[in-house]
N, C-alpha and C positions, 0 to 999 in steps of 0.2 A: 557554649555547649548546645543550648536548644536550635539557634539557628543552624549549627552544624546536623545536627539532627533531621532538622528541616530541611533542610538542605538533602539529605542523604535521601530523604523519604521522597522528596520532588521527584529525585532521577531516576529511584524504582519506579515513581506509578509513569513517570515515562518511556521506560524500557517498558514497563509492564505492556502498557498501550503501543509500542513498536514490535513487541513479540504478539499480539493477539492481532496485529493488522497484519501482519508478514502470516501467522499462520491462516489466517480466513485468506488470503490472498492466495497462498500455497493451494489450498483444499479447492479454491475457487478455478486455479487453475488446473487443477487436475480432474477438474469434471464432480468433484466427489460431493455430489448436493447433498447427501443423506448425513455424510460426519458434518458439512457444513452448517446444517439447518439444525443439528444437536449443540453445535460450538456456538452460533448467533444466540438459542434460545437462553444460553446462561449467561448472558450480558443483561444489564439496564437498560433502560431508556435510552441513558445518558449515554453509555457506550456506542448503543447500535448506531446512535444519533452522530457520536464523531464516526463512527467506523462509513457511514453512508458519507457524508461528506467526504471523508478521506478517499472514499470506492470512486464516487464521482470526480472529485479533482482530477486523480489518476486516469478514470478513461478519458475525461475531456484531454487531459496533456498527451495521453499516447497517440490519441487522434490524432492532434497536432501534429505530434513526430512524424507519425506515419505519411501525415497529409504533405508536410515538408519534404519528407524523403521523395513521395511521389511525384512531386513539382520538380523536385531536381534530379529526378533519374536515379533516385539510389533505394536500392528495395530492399535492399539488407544492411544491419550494422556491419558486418563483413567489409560493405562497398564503403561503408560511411568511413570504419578505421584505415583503409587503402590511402585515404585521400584522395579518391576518381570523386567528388561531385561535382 
């Protein structure tokens, strides 16, 4: 029973932490500094701290994409799902 427990609890504060990166990312994309900088301020340390890692993984890999698609002639997901690269 406790490990089930345990269990159950692991996968909220993992959803929990996939719903509060999906919404700063949301907010981040829509330009909206002002609800963004209220939403970071009520995190910890500990949060901001994966939230920054997780922000930078993600721009580093969209680069990537981006830079890939550049190399091979394909400037939109669009041309990528076609199958022309």
């Amino acid at each position: 029973m406790d490990q089930a427990l345990t269990s159950v609890l692991e996968a909220i504060g993992v959803a929990s932490r996939s719903l509060a990166l999906q919404n700063a990312i949301s907010m981040a994309h829509d330009a909206d500094r002002q609800r963004l900088a209220v939403y970071l301020e009520a995190m910890t340390p500990d949060q901001l701290a994966g939230m920054a890692d997780a922000a930078h993984l993600l721009s580093v890999e969209a680069g990537r994409a981006l830079a890939r698609r550049a190399r091979d002639g394909c400037a939109s997901p669009a041309d990528a799902a076609s199958g022309e690269l």
